[in-house]
C-alpha positions as a Markdown table, in Angstrom:
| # | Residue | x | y | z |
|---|---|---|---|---|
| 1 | Unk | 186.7 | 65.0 | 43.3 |
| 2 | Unk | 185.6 | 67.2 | 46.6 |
| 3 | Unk | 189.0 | 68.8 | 46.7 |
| 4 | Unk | 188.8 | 69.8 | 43.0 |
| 5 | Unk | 185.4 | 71.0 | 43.4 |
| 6 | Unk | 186.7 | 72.8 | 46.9 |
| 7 | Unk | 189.5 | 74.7 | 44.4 |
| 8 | Unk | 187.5 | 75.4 | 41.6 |
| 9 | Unk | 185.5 | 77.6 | 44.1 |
| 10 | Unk | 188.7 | 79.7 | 45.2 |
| 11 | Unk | 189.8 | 80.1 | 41.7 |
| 12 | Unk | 189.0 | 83.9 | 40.6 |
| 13 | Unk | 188.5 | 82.9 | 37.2 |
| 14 | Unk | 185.1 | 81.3 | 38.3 |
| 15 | Unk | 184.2 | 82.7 | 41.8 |
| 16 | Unk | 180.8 | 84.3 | 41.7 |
| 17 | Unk | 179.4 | 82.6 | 38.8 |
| 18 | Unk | 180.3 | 81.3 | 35.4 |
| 19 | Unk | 179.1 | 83.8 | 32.9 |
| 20 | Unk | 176.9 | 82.4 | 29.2 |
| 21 | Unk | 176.2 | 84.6 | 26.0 |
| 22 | Unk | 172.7 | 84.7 | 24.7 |
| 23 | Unk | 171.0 | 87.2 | 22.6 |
| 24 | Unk | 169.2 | 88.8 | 25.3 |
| 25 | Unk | 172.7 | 89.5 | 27.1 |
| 26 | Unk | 174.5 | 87.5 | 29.9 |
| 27 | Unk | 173.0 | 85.6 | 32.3 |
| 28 | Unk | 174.3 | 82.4 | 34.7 |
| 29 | Unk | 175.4 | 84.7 | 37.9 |
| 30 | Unk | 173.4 | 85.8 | 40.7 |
| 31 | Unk | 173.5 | 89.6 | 42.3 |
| 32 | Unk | 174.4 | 88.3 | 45.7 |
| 33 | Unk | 176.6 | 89.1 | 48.6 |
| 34 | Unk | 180.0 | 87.3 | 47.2 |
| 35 | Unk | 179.4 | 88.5 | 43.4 |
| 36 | Unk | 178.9 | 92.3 | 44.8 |
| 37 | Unk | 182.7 | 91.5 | 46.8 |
| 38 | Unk | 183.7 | 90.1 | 43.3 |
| 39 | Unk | 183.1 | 93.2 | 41.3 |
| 40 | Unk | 184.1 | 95.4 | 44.0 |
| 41 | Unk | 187.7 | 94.0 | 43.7 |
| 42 | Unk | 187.9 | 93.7 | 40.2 |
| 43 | Unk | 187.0 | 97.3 | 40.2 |
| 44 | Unk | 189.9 | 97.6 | 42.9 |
| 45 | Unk | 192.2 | 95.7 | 40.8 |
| 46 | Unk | 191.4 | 97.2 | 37.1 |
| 47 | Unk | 191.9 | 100.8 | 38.9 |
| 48 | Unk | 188.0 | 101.2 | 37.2 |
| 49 | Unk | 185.2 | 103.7 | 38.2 |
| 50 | Unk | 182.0 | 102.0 | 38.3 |
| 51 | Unk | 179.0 | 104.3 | 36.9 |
| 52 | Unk | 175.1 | 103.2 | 36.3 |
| 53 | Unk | 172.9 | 104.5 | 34.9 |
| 54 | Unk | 169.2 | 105.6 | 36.8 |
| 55 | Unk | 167.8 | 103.2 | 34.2 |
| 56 | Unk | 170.4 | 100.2 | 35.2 |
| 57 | Unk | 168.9 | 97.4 | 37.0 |
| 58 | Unk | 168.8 | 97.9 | 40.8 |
| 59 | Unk | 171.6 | 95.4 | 42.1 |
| 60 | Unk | 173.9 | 97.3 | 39.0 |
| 61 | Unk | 173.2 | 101.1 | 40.6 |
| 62 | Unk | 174.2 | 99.7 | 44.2 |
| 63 | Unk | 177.0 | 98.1 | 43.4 |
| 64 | Unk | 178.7 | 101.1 | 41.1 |
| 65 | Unk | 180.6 | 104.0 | 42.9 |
| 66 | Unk | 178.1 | 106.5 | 41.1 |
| 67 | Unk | 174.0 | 106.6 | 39.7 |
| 68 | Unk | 173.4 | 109.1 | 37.5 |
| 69 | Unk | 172.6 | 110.7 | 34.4 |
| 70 | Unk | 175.1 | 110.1 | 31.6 |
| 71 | Unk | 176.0 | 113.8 | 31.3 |
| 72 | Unk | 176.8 | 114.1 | 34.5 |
| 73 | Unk | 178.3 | 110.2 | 34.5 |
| 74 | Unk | 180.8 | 111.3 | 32.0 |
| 75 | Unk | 182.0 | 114.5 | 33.7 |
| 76 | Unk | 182.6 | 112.7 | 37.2 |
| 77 | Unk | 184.6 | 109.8 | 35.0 |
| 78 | Unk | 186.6 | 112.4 | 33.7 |
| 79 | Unk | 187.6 | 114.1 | 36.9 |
| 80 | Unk | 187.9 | 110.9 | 38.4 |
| 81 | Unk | 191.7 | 109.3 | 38.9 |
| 82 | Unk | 190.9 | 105.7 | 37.4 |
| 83 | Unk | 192.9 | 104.8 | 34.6 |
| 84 | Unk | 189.8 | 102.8 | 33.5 |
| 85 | Unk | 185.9 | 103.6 | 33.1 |
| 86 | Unk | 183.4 | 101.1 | 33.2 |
| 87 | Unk | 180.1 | 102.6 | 32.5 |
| 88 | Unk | 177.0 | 100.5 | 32.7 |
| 89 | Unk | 174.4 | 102.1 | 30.4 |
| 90 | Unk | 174.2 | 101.7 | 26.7 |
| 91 | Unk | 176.8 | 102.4 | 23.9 |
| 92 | Unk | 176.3 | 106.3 | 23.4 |
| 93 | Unk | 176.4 | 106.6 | 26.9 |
| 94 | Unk | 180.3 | 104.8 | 26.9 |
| 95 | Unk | 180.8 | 107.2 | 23.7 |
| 96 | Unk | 180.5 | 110.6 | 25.4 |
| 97 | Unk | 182.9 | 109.4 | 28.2 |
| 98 | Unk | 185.2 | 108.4 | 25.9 |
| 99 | Unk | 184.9 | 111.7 | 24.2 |
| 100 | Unk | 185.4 | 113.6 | 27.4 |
| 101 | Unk | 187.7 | 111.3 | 28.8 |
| 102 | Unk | 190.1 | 110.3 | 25.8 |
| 103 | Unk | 193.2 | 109.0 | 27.3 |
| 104 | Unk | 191.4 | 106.5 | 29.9 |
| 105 | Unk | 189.9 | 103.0 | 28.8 |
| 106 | Unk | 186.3 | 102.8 | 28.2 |
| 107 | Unk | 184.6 | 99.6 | 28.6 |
| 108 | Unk | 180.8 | 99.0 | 28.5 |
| 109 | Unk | 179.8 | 96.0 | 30.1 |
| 110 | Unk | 177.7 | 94.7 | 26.1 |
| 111 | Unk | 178.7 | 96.5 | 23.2 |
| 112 | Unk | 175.8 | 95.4 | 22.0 |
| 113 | Unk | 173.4 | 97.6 | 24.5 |
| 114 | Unk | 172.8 | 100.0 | 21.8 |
| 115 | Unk | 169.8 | 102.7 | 21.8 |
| 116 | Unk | 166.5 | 103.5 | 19.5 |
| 117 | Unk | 166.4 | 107.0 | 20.6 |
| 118 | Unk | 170.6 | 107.3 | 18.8 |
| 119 | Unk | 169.7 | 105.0 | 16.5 |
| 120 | Unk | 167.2 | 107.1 | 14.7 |
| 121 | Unk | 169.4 | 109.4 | 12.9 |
| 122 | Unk | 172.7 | 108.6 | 11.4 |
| 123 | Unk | 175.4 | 111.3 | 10.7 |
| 124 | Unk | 175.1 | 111.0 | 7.2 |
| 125 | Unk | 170.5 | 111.8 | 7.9 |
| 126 | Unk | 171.8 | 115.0 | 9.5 |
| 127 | Unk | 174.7 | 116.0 | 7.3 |
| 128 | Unk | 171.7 | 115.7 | 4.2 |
| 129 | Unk | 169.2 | 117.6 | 6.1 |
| 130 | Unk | 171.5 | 120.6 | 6.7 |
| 131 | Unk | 172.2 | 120.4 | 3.0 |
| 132 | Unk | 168.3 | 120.9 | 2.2 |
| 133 | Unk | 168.9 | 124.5 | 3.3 |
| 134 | Unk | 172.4 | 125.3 | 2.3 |
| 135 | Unk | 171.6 | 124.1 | -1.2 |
| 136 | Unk | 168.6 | 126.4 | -1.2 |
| 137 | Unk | 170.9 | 129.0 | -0.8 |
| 138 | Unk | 170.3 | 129.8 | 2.7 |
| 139 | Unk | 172.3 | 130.1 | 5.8 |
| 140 | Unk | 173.7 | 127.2 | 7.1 |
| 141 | Unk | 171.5 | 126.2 | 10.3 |
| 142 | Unk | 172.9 | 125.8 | 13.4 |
| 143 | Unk | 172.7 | 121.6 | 15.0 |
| 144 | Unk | 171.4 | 121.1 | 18.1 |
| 145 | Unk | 171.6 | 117.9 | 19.0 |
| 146 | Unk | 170.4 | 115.9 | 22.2 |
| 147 | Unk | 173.6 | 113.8 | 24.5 |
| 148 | Unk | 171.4 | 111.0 | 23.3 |
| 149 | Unk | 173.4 | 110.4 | 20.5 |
| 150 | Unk | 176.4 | 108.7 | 18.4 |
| 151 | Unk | 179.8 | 110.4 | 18.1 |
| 152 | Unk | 179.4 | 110.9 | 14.6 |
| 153 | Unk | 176.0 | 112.9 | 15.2 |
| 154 | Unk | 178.1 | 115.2 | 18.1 |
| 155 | Unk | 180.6 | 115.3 | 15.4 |
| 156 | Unk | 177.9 | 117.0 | 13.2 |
| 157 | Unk | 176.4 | 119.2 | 15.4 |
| 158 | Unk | 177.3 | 122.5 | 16.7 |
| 159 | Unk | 175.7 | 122.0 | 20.3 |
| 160 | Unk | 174.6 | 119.5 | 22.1 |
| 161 | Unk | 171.9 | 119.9 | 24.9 |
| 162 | Unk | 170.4 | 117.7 | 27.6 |
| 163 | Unk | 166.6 | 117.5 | 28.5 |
| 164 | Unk | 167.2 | 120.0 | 31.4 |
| 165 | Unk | 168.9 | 122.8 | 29.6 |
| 166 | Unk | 167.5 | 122.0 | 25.5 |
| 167 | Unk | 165.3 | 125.5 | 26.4 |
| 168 | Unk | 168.6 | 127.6 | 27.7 |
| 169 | Unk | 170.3 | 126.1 | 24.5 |
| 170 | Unk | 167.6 | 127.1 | 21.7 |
| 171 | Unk | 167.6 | 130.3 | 23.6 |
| 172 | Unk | 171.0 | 130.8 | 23.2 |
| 173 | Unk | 170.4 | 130.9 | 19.4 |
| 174 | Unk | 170.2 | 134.4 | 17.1 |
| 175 | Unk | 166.5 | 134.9 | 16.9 |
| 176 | Unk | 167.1 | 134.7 | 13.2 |
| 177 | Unk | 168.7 | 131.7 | 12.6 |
| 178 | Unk | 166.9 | 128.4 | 11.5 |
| 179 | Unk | 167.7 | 125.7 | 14.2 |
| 180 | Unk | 167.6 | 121.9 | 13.5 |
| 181 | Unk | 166.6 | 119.7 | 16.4 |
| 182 | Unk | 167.4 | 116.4 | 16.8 |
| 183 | Unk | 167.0 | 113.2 | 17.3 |
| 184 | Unk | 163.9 | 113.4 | 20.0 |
| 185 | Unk | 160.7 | 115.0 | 18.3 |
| 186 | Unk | 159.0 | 115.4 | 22.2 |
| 187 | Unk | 161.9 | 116.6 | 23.5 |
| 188 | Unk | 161.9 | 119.3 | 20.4 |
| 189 | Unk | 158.3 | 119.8 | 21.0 |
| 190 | Unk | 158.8 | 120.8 | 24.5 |
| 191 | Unk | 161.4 | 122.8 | 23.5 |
| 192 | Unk | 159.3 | 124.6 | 20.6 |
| 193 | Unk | 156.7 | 125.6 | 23.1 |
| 194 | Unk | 158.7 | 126.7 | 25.8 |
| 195 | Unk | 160.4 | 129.1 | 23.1 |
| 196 | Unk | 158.0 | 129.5 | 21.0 |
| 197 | Unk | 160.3 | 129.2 | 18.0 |
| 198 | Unk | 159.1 | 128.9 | 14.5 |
| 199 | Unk | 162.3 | 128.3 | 13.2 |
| 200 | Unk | 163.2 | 125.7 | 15.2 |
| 201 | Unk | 162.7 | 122.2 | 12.7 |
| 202 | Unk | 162.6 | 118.9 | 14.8 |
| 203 | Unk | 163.7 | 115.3 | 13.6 |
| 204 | Unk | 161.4 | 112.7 | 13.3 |
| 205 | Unk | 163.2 | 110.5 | 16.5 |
| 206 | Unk | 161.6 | 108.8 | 19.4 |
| 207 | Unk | 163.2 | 106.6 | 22.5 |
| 208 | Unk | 160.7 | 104.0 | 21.9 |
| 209 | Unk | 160.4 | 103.1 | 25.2 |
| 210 | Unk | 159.4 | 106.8 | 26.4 |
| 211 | Unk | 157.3 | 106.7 | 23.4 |
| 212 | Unk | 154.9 | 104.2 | 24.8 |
| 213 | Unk | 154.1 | 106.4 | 27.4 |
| 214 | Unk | 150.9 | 107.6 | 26.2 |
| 215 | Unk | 148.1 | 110.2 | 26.7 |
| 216 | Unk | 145.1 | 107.9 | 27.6 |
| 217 | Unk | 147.5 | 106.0 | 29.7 |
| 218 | Unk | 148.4 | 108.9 | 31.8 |
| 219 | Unk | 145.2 | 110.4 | 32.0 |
| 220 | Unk | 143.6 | 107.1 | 33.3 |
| 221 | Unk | 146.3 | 106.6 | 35.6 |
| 222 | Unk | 146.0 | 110.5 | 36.8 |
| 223 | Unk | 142.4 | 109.9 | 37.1 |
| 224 | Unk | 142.7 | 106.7 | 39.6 |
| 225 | Unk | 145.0 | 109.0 | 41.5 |
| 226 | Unk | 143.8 | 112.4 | 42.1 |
| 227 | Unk | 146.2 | 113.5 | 44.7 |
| 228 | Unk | 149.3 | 112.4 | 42.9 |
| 229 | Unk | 151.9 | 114.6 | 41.4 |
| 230 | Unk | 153.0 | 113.7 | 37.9 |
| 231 | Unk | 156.7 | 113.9 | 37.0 |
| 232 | Unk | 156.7 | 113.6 | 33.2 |
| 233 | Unk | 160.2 | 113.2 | 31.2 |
| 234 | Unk | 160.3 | 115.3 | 28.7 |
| 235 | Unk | 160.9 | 112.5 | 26.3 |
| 236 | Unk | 157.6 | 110.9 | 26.9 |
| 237 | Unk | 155.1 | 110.7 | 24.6 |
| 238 | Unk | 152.3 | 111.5 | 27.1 |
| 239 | Unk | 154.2 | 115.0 | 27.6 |
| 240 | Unk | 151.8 | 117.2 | 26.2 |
| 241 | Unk | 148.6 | 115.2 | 27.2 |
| 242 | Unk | 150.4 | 116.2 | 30.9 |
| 243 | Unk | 150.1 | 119.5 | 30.3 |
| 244 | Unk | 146.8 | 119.4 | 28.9 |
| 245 | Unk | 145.4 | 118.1 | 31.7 |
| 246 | Unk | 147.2 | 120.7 | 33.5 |
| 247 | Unk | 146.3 | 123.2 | 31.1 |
| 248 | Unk | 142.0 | 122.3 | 31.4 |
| 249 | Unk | 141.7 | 121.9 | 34.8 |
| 250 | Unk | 141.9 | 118.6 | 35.4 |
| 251 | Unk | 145.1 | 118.6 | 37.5 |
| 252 | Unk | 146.5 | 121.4 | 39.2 |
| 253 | Unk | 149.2 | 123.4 | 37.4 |
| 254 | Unk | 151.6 | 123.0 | 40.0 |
| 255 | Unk | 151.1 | 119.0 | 40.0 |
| 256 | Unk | 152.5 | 118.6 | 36.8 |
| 257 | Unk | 156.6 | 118.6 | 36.5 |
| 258 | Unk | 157.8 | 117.9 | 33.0 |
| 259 | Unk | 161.6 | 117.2 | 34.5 |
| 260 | Unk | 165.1 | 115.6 | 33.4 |
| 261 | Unk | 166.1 | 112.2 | 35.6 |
| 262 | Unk | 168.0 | 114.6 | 37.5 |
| 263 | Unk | 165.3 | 116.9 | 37.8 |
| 264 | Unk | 163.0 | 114.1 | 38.9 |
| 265 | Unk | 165.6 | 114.0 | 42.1 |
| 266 | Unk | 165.6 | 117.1 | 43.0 |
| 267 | Unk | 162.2 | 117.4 | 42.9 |
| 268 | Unk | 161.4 | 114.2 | 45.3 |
| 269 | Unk | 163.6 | 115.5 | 47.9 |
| 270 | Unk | 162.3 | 119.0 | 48.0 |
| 271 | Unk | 158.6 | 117.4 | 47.8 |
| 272 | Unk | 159.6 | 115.2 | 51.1 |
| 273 | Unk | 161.2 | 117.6 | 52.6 |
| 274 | Unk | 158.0 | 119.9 | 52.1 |
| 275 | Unk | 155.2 | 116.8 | 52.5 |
| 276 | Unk | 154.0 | 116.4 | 56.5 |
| 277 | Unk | 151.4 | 113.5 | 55.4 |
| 278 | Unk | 151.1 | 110.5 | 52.6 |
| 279 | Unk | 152.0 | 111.6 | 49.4 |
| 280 | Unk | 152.5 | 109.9 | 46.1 |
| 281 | Unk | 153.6 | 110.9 | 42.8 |
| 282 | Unk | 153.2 | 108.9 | 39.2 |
| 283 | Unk | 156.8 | 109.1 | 37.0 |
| 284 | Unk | 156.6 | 108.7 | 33.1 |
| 285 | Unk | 159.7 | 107.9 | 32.3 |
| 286 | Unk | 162.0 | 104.1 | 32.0 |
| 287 | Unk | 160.8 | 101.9 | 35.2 |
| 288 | Unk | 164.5 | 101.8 | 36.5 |
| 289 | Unk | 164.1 | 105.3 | 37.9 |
| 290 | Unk | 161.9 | 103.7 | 40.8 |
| 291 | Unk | 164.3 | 102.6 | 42.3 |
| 292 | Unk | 166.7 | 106.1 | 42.2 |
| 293 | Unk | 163.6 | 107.6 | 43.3 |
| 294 | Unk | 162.4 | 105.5 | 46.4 |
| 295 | Unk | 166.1 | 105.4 | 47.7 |
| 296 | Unk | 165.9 | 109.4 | 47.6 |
| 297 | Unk | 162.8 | 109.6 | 49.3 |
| 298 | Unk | 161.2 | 106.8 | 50.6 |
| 299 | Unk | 158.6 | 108.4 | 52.5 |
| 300 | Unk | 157.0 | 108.5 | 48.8 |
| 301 | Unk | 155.1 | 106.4 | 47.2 |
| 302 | Unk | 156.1 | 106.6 | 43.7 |
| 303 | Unk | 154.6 | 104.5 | 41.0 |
| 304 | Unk | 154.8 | 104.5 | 37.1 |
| 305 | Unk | 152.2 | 105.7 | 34.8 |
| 306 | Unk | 153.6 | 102.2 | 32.7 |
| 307 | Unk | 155.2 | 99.6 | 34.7 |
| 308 | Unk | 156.5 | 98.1 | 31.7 |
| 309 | Unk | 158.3 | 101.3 | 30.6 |
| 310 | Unk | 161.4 | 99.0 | 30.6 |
| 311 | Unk | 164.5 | 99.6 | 28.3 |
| 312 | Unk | 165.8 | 95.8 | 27.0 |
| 313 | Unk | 168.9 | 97.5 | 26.2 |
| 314 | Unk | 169.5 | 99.1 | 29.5 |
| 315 | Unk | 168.6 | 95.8 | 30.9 |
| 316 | Unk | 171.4 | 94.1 | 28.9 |
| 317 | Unk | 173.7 | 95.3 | 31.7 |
| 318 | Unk | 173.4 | 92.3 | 33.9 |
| 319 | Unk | 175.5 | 91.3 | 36.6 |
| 320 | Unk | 176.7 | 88.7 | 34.7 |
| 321 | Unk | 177.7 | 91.3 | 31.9 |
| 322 | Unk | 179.2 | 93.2 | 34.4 |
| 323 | Unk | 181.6 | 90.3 | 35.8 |
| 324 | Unk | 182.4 | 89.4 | 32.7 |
| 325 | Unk | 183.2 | 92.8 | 31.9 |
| 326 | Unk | 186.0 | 93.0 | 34.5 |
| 327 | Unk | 187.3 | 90.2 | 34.6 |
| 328 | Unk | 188.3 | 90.2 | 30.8 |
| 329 | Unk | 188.5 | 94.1 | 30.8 |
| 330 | Unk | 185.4 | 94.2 | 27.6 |
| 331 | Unk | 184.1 | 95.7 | 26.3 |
| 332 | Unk | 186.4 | 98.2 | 25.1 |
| 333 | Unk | 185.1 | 101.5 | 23.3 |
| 334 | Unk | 187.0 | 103.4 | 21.2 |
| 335 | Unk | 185.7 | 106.8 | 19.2 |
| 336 | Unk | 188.2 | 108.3 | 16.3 |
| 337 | Unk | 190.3 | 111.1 | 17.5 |
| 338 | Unk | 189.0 | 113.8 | 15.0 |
| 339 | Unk | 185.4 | 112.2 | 15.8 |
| 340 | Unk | 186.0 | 112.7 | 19.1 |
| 341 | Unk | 187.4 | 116.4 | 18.9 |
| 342 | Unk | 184.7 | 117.7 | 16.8 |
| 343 | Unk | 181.9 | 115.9 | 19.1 |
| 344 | Unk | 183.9 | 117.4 | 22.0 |
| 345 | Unk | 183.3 | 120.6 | 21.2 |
| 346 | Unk | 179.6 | 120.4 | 20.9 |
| 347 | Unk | 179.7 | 119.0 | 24.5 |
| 348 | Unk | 182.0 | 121.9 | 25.9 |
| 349 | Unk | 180.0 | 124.4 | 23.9 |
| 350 | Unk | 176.3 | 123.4 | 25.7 |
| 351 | Unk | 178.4 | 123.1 | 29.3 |
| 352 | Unk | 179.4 | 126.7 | 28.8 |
| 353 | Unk | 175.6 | 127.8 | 27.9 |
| 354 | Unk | 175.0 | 126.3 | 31.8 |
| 355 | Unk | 173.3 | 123.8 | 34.0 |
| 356 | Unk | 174.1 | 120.7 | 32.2 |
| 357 | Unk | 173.7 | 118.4 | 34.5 |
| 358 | Unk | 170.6 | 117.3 | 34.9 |
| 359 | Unk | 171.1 | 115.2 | 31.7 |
| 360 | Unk | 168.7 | 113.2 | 30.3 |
């Protein structure tokens, strides 16, 4: 029995843990030492790129050979030489790789990590709200739709844009012609003042996570903490209550960042570089940023206007899930070819307006 039990350990079909399905995700394997050597030679052996997500739980970002946005996931998986890209985030996320990387395998460590910011329109929502203005006899609007979405929507839209360059996008625009924003109504809001477009017409979508970010939440929280600079996504619902309080007095003007993930970065690094005493900063935005954050600057002491700003989809990517995912090379994602193409060029079209990276 001890000599069973002594090759049952050695056996690569069970070393590091034996993965089991529930409906929160996979769970029965621990993020230590020998599981991180595990997925590191899977990796090796699959010929896979590992990317995370900021929003992936901390022991997935350090173990993956990139953190990032998916944007700018997607564009390093498709200069990168792996045959195969596993990409730890949720399913639109695996999509847009797939898109810009359609001749490598695409695997997402839970198909079923899905995302109620994409989920909130469908591509036959948008292909019936452009209609309510062709069949009026107007001019056919022009889509702009955020990277936060399905293939089918890219496949419906004419550009796509990402929270750091949705302004340079709508810019980009005739004056004269209507624009249809979608699926994030504060992203679109953001993007309404900055233009000040009143043909710009924004869906009614919402990342509910970033939705539960609220006003009163952020002004208590701002209150408690005078001193503290606020980086605000853009998706937030407490966006505008940020630049209210901005706006009245109540917090300096140069405080208050709304910023991208990637933008969020930058701006921790320049504000260490710059700080010469304590300094801390409150982040509205999905609680796995923390940890991108603190690793970039730890000198700071950042904290989140909602510590339970946490995405259960995001969180579905476990390192169980991720095992799993490698050993059995699944998930697989696959996106049509002519659904692919058409959401292609929406992509290529908002890299070529400039500075996509920052993503969402």
């Amino acid at each position: 029995m001890a000599a069973r039990a002594a090759a049952t350990t050695d056996d690569p079909a069970t070393r590091a843990g034996t993965v089991e399905r529930t409906e929160a995700g996979y769970v029965g394997v621990r993020a230590d030492a020998e599981w991180a050597r595990e997925i590191r030679r899977l990796a090796e052996e699959r010929d896979a790129v590992l990317l995370a997500h900021n929003y992936q739980l901390p022991e997935i970002q350090d173990v993956a050979d990139h953190t990032g946005d998916s944007l700018a996931l997607s564009r390093i998986a498709a200069e990168s030489r792996a045959s195969t890209i596993v990409f730890c985030g949720v399913h639109f996320m695996a999509e847009t790789a797939k898109i810009l990387s359609p001749d490598k395998t695409v695997l997402i460590p839970d198909e079923r990590a899905g995302c109620s910011l994409a989920d909130s329109i469908t591509a036959e929502q948008l292909r019936d709200w452009k209609a309510t203005f062709t069949d009026a006899g107007g001019t056919a609007p022009t889509v702009v739709s955020y990277v936060n979405t399905t293939a089918e929507v890219k496949a419906e839209t004419d550009i796509c844009c990402t929270s750091s360059n949705a302004v340079d996008v709508v810019r980009s625009i005739p004056a004269d012609q209507d624009v249809l924003f979608c699926p994030d109504q504060f992203l679109g809001a953001h993007v309404k003042r900055e233009t000040g477009r009143e043909n710009l017409h924004i869906w009614a979508g919402e990342c509910h996570v970033h939705a539960g970010i609220n006003g009163p939440e952020l002004a208590d929280r701002a209150a408690a903490n005078p001193e503290a600079d606020l980086f605000i996504h853009p998706e937030c619902g407490c966006a505008t209550s940020a630049l209210y309080l901005a706006g009245d007095g109540t917090l300096p003007q140069e405080r208050v960042k709304i910023l991208s993930t990637g933008g969020m970065l930058d701006a921790a690094r320049e504000s260490a570089a710059q700080q010469t005493g304590p300094h801390s900063v409150l982040v509205a935005t999905e609680v796995g940023m923390l940890h991108q954050l603190r690793s970039a600057a730890p000198e700071i002491d950042f904290r989140a206007v909602n510590d339970r700003a946490s995405c259960r989809y995001m969180k579905m990517i476990t390192p169980a899930a991720l095992l799993r995912c490698l050993r059995e090379g699944a998930d697989e994602v696959e996106v049509p070819a002519e659904i692919a193409e058409r959401g292609r060029g929406a992509v290529e079209r908002m890299v070529a307006i400039g500075r996509p990276g920052g993503g969402e």
